[in-house]
N, C-alpha and C positions, 0 to 999 in steps of 0.2 A: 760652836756652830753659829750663822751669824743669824739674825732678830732683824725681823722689820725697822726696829728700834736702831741698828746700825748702820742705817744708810744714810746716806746726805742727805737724801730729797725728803725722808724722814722727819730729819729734826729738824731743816729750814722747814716743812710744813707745820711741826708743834711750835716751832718758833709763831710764826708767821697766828696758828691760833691763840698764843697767847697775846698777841696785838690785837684780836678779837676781829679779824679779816676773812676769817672759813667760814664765818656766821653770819644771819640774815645784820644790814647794815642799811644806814640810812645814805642816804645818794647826794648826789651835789645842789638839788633840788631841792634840798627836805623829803624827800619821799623813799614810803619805806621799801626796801630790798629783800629781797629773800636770800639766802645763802647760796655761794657758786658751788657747781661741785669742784670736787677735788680729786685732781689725778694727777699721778707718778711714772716719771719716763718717759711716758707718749701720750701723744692728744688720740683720740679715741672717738668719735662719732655714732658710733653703734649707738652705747650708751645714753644717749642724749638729746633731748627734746629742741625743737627750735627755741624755744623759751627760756632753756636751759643756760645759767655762764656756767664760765670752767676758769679754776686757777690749778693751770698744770704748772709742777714745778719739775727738774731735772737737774741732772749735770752734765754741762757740755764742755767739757775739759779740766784738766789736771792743772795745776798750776805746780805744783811737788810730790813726786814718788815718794811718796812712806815708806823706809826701810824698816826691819823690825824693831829696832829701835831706838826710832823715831815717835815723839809724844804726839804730833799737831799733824797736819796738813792742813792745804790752800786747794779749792777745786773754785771754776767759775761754773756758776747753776745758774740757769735761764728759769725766770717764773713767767708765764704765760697769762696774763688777763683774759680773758677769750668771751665776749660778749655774745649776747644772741643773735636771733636772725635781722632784727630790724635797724635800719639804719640811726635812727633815733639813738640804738643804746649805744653806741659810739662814746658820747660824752661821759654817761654815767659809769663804763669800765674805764675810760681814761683817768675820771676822777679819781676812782677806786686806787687803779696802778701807782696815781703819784700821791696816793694816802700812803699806799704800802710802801714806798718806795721810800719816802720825808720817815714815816717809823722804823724802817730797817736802818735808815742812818742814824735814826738818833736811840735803837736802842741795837749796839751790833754785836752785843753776847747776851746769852743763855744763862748763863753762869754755871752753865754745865758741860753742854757737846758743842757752843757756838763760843769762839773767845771773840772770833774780829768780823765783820762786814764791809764791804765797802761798796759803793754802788757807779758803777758809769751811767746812770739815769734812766727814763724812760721812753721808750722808741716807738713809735707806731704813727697810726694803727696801720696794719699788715688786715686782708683782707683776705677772706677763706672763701673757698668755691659756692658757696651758701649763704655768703653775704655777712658772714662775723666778721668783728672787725676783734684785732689781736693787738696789744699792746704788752710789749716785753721789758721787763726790768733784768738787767745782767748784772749780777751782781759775782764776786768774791769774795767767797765766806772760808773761816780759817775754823776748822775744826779739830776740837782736843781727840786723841786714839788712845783707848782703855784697852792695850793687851797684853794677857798671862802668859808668860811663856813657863816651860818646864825646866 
């Protein structure tokens, strides 16, 4: 059966906390941050305050069908910076994005479900009906596949 633990957007998210990026953080300013939330698959509004950031992560495309025995795959997953309502925070999720983005290249395995990373950099900002401004790192990450067969 599969485990939250088996999904891509998953382990680039424990990835991404062990660079210590899902945690309150200090900003390009020196001033301190509070932690963005964190979402999987879709950006989500409900949930979330004006004040609020969000680092949604996904995958938006295959890059290799895994047969069953096959060890690895390649997917490209979009991480999402997503800043709050005011125009001001613009800079400070930008900052943020090209922190995450300079550490996913220089640290692009896990040593466990992440072997390879690779980044075509950071895009933005893209602008939300609300006035967030979004900043996307697209990366391709190659992930190791643990499965039993009988």
């Amino acid at each position: 059966m599969t485990v939250i633990a088996d999904l891509e957007e998953e382990q680039l998210k424990q990835h991404l906390i062990s660079g210590g990026f899902l945690t309150a953080f200090t900003d390009i300013f020196g001033g301190s941050q509070s932690a963005p939330k964190t979402q999987m698959l879709e950006f989500d509004l409900t949930d979330i305050t004006e004040s609020d950031r969000v680092v949604m992560i996904r995958n938006i495309g295959n890059v290799s069908n895994p047969a069953t025995n096959t060890i690895f795959t390649q997917r490209n997953m979009l991480i999402a910076v997503v800043g709050n309502t005011s125009a001001q925070d613009s800079v400070i999720v930008k900052g943020l994005a090209m922190d995450m983005e300079q550490w996913l290249k220089d640290n692009v395995t896990d040593g466990e479900c992440i072997y390879n990373i690779t980044s075509s950099g950071v895009s933005g900002p893209f602008i939300f009906d609300d006035s967030r401004r979004v900043y996307e790192i697209n990366v391709r990450v190659g992930f190791n596949i643990v499965r039993v067969f009988d």
